[in-house]
C-alpha positions as CSV (number, residue, x, y, z in Angstrom):
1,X,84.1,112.9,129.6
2,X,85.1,108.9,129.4
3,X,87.9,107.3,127.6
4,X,85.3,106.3,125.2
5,X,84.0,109.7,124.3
6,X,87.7,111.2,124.5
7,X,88.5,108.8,121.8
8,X,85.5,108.4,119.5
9,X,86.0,112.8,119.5
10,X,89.9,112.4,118.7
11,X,89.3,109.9,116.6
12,X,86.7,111.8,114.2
13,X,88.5,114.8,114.3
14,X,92.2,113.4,113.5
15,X,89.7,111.2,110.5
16,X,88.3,114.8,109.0
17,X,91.6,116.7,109.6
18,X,93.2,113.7,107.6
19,X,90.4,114.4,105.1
20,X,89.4,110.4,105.1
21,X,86.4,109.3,105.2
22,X,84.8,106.1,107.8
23,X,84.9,104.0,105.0
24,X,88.4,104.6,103.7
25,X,90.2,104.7,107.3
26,X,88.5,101.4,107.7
27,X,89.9,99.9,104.2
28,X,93.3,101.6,105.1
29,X,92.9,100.1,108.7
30,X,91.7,96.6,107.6
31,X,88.2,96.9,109.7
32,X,84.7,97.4,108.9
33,X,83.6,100.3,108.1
34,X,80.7,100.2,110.4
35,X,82.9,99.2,113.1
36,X,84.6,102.7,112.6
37,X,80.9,104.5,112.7
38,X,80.4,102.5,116.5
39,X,83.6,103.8,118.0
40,X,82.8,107.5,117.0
41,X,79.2,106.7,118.7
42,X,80.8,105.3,121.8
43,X,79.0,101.7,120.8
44,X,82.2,99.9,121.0
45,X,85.4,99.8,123.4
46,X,88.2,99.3,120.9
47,X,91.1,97.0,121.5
48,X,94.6,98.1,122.6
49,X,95.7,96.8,118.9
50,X,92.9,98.8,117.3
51,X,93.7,102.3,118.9
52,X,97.5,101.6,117.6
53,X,96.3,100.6,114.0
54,X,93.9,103.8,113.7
55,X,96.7,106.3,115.3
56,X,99.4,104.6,112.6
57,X,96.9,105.3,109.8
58,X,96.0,108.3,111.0
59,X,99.6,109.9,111.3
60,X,99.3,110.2,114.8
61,X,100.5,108.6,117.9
62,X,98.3,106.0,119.8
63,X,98.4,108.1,123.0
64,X,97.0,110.9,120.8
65,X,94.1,109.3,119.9
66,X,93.4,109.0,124.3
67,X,94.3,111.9,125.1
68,X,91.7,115.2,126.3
69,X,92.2,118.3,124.1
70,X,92.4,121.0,126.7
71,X,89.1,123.4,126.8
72,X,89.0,125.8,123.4
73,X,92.4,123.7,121.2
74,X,89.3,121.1,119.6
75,X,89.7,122.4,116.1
């Protein structure tokens, strides 16, 4: 699995366990809301700045959001 697929996964399922939706993460965030649809398909790389921004409104830490779950701990 890439960083890119790592983090589009974390960062759909931190986004539904913080019961937000793509559109209200991305007002909260101060981003598109389509830009937010791209990284959870693995169109877009985001920046280092992005990742940090996401994680804060998320409630989770940036490294979090990059980080593999181990096999079977996804949900």
């Amino acid at each position: 699995m890439s960083i890119r697929e790592i983090f589009a996964a974390n960062l759909k399922k931190y986004r539904h366990a913080a019961g937000l939706s793509q559109e209200e993460l991305a007002h909260r965030a101060d981003i598109d809301r389509t830009y937010i649809s791209s990284l959870e398909r693995c169109q877009y790389a985001a920046s280092i700045d992005v990742v940090a921004n996401l994680a804060r409104e998320l409630g989770v830490e940036a490294a979090d959001l990059l980080t593999r779950t181990p096999s079977g701990m996804d949900e």
